[in-house]
N, C-alpha and C positions, 0 to 999 in steps of 0.2 A: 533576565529576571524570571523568576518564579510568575505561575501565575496567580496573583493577588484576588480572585474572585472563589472564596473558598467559606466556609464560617469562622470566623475570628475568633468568636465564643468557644465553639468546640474545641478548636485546636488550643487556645489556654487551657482547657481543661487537660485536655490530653496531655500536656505539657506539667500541670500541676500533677496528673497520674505518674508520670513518670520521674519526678522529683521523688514523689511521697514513698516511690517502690523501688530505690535506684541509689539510696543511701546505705554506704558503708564506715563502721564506727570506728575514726584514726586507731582507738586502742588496740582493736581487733589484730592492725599488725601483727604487732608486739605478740600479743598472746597468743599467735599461731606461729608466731618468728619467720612471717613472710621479710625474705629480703628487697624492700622495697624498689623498684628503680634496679633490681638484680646489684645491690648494694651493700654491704656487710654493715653489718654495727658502728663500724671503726670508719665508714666512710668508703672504703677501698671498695674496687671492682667483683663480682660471683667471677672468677673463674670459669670462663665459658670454652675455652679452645688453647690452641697451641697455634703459632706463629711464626716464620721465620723473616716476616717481612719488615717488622718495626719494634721498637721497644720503647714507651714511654715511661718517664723515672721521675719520681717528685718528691719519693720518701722512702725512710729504712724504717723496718717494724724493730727493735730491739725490747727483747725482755716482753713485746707481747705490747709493747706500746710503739705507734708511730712516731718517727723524730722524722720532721724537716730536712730537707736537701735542696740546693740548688736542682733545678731543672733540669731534664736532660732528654733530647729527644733524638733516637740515634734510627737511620736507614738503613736496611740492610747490615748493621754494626759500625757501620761509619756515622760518628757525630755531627750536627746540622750543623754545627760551628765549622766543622772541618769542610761539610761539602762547600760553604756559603762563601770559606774566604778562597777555596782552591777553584771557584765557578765566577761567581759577578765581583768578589774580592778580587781575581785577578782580571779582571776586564773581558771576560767572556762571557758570555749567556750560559747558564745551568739547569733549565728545565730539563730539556729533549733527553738530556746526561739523568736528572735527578730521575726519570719517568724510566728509562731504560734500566739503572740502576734496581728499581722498584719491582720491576716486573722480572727483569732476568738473573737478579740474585746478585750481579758485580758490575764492577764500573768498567765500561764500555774502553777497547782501544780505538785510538783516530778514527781509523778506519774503519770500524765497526759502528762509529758514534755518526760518523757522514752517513752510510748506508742509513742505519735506523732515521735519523732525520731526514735524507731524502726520503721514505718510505711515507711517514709523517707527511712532508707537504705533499707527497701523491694522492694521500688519502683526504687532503683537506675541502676539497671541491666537493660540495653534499650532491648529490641524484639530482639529474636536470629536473629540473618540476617541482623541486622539492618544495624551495622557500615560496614559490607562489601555491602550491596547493596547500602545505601544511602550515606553513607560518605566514603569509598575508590574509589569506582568507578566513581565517579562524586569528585574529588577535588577540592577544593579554596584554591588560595594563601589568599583571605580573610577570616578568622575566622569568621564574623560575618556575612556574606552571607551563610556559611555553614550552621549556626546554624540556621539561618532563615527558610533555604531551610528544615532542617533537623526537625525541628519543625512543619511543613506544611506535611512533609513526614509523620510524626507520627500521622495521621488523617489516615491512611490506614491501621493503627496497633488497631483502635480503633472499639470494637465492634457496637459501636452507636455513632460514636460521635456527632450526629446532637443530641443526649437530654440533653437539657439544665435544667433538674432536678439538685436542689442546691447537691444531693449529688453526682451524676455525673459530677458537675461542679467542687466538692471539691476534689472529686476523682482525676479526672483530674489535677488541679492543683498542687497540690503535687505532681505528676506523674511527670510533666513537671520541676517541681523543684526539683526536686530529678535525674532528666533523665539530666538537660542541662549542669551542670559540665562535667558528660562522653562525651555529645558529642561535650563541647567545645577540651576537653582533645582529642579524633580522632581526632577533624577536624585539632588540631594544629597538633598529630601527621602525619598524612596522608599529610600534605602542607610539614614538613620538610624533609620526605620520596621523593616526587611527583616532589619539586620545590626548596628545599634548597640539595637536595641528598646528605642528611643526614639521618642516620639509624633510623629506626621505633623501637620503643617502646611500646609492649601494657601488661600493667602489669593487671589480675584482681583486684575484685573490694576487699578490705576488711571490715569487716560486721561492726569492731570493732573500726574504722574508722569516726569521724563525718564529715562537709560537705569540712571544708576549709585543715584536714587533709589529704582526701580520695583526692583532688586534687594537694595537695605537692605530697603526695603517685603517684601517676597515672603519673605525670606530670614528673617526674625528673627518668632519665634513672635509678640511684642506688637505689630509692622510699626512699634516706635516708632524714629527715628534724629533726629541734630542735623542741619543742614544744611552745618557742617563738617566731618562726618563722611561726607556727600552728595559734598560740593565735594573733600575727600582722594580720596574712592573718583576721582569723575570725573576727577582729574588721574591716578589711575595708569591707569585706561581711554586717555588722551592717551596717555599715554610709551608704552604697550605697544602701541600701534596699528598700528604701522609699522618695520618696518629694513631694507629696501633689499631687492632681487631675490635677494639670493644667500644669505641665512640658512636654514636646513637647509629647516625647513614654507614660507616662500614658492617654495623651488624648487621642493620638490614637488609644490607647487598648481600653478607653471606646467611642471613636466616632467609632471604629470597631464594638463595642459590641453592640453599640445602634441601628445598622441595623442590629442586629439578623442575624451577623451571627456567624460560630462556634469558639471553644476558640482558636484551633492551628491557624485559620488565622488573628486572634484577635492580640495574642504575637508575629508571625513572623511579624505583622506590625509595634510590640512595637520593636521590635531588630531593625526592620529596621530602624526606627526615632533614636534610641538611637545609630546610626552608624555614623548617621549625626554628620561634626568636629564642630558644632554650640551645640551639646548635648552631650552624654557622648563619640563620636569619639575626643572631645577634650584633653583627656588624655593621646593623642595618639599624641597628637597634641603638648601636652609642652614639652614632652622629645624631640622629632625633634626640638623646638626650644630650648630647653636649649642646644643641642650639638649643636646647629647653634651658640646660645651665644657665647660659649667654645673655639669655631675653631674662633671669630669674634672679641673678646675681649680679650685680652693682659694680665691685670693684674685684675681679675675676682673680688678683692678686692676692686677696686679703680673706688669709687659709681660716680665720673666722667665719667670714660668710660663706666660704664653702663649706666650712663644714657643718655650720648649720643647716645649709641647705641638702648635704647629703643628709643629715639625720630626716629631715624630712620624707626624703626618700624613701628610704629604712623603713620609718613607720608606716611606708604607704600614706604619708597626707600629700605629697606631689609624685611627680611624674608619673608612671602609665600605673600607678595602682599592687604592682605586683610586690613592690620591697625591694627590688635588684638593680644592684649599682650594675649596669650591662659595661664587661670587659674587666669586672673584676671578681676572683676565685675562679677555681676549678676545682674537676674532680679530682685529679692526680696531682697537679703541682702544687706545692704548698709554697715556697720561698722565692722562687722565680719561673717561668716560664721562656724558655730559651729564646722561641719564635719575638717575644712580647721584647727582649730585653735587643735582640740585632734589629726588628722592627725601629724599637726607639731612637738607637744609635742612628740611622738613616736617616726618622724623621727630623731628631734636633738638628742635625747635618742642612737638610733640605726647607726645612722652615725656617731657620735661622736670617733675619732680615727681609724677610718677607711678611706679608699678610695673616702669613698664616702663624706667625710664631707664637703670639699670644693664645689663640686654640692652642699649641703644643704645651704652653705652659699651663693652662688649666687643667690638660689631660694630666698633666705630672701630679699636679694639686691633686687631683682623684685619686691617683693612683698611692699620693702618701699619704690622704688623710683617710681612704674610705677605711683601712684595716684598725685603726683607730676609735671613729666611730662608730662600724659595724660594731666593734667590744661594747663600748659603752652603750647601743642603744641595746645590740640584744640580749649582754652580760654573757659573752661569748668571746674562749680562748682559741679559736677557730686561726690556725694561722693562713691570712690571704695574700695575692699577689696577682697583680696584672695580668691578665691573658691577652692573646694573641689579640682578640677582638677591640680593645680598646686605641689602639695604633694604628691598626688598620685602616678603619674608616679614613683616618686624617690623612692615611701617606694618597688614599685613592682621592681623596677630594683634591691633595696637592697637584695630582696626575691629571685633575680636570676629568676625572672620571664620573659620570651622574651617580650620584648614590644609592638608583635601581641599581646597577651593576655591580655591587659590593657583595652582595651573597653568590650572584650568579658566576659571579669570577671567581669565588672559593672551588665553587663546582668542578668551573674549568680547571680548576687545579687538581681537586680531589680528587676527579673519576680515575688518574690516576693510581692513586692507592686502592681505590674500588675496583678498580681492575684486578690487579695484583691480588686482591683478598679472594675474588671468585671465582680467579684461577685455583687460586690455593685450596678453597674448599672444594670445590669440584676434584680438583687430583687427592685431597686427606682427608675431608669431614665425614664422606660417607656415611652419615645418617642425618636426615630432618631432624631443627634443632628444633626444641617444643618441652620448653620450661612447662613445669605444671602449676594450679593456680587453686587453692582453697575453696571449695563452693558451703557457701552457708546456706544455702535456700535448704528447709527440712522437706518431707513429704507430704504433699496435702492430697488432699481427695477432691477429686474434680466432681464439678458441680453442672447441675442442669444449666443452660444458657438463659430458662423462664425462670431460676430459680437465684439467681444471682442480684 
């Protein structure tokens, strides 16, 4: 905590100083044609770089207007449908495959794909000392502040990390992707020890173990899990792997990268963005509202009171205030979102007869009526559709996963594609990126300090 012995009075003033001097007029945009959000008119992406690693599709511009497309979210030019059903579709795990993919431009042979993943769990085991010097003794009720922190920390375990040689840079990154499951896994267990005073758990690591096993293994007091509860986890590690250069955390990793500096403060800035509840903290974000739903609506069937109750939302007179159904629109997909739609197919699969199927069916209810009432409350032809974030939450609660770990397991997935982008810029961006920014303030004349 802050120290609380300061003047109360003064600092509300100072705080009203800086309201009164710190306001800028929505208009003002427009009449400079800043692109807000680095956002065009029409919605779409500024055009910031060049890419060979991903390509996200949601719509065609024809005649200078947007039309609608199904979803499309393709690795490397292979489509997520295609890696999903030829990996956990045929009953094998597909991370270690989808992350090698990412990084080295094409899909791995057998024996190239064994090497890469024995390399993986060599590297899994963090610096002895680690988890007690950097993760027990400094705790976070936040999981993704841990990891930040603790990723930043692992630049003092590093014999050079200032050389940005490709293969110290490759090195490195597998390091970190193979290290941030362990230390998502402490920092949850260490919070629930510290701050839920709840018993600690720390099970080693097993060799024989791939990435989304060895975290059921780690994570769960009895290390017991099914291997379709393996093979679920490993498809959402796939979907969340990747989405293109321009998603808030991959640009930050490469607007990090492009002032030269090293890779650990590069990623703990890409965890940071992807904490934000406007980026991947929004998965965090739907389960708190579907239990808001839950406690708020009556008969969870009866697409009446839902939609009543989303227009509420809408307006900001419930939920957190902000207007945002969390898990629905995006900025690219207009008509589907590919992750959201193979998400769903698993969940209805896996909820089906259990506890959990009625949450599934309420998530449906959101997902068909919010594009609906989003129209009528804000008289808007905005076409929406379900994102990846609205499924999510449910398939990890099924997993018996704590719903702290719902952003932080994105992570584990992302740093992935964040790797791949800061290699990529480090070998082609070649120059610090540094949008420019409008300044209004005119010139004044400074004044005596007895004269003020």
């Amino acid at each position: 905590m802050y120290n609380t012995d300061y003047d109360k009075s003064a600092f509300k003033s100072l705080c009203e100083e800086f309201e009164k001097n710190n306001k800028i007029a929505p208009e003002l945009y427009e009449k400079y044609h800043v692109k807000r959000g680095l956002r065009n008119s029409d919605g779409s992406g500024v055009v910031a770089g060049i890419t060979n690693i991903c390509n996200v599709h949601g719509y065609i511009v024809n005649e200078g207007e947007r039309e609608p497309v199904e979803g499309e979210l393709i690795y490397r030019g292979y489509s997520i449908n295609d890696i999903v059903a030829n990996t956990t579709g045929k009953g094998r795990f597909g991370f270690e495959e989808t992350v090698y993919l990412l990084l080295f431009g094409q899909l791995p042979t057998k024996k190239r794909l064994e090497a890469f993943s024995g390399i993986l769990t060599d590297l899994r085991e963090l610096p002895a000392g680690f988890s007690e010097d950097m993760i027990f003794k400094a705790p976070s009720r936040n999981i993704m502040n841990k990891m930040a922190r603790s990723v930043l920390a692992l630049y003092s375990y590093d014999d050079d990390p200032e050389d940005q040689s490709l293969a110290k840079e490759l090195l490195r990154a597998m390091s970190i992707i193979a290290r941030l499951p362990s230390v998502m896994v402490d920092a949850y267990q260490i919070k629930r020890r510290v701050y839920d005073h709840e018993s600690l758990y720390m099970h080693p690591l097993n060799p024989d173990e791939c990435t989304s096993q060895s975290i059921l293994s780690t994570l769960r007091p009895d290390r017991v899990y099914t291997m379709e509860e393996a093979r679920l986890l490993d498809l959402m590690l796939i979907l969340h792997a990747e989405h293109g250069g321009g998603n808030n955390s991959t640009f930050t990793c490469r607007t990090l990268t492009s002032s030269g500096t090293d890779s650990y403060s590069a990623y703990a800035g890409a965890i940071g963005s992807l904490k934000g509840h406007r980026h991947g903290g929004a998965n965090f974000k739907v389960m708190n509202q579907l239990d808001e739903f839950k406690k708020n609506i009556s008969d969870w069937k009866n697409d009446g009171q839902v939609a009543d109750y989303l227009a509420k939302v809408i307006k900001g007179e419930a939920g957190d205030g902000t207007g945002l159904i969390y898990g629905m629109g995006h900025a690219i997909y207009t008509l589907s979102d590919p992750r959201a739609v193979i998400l769903k197919e698993n969940a209805v699969r896996l909820a089906k007869g259990t506890e959990f199927e009625d949450e599934f069916k309420l998530l449906d209810a959101v997902e068909r009526l919010t594009p609906e009432v989003f129209a009528k409350v804000k008289g808007s032809s905005k076409v929406m559709c379900a994102n990846v974030d609205l499924y999510s939450g449910l398939v990890y609660r099924m997993l018996k996963i704590p719903i702290e770990l719902n952003t932080p397991l994105f992570a584990v997935s992302r740093i992935a594609g964040w790797s791949a982008h800061r290699i990529e810029e480090l070998l082609t961006g070649k120059r610090i990126i540094r949008p420019a920014y409008k300044a209004l303030a005119g010139k004044r004349q400074y004044s005596d300090l007895e004269e003020r």
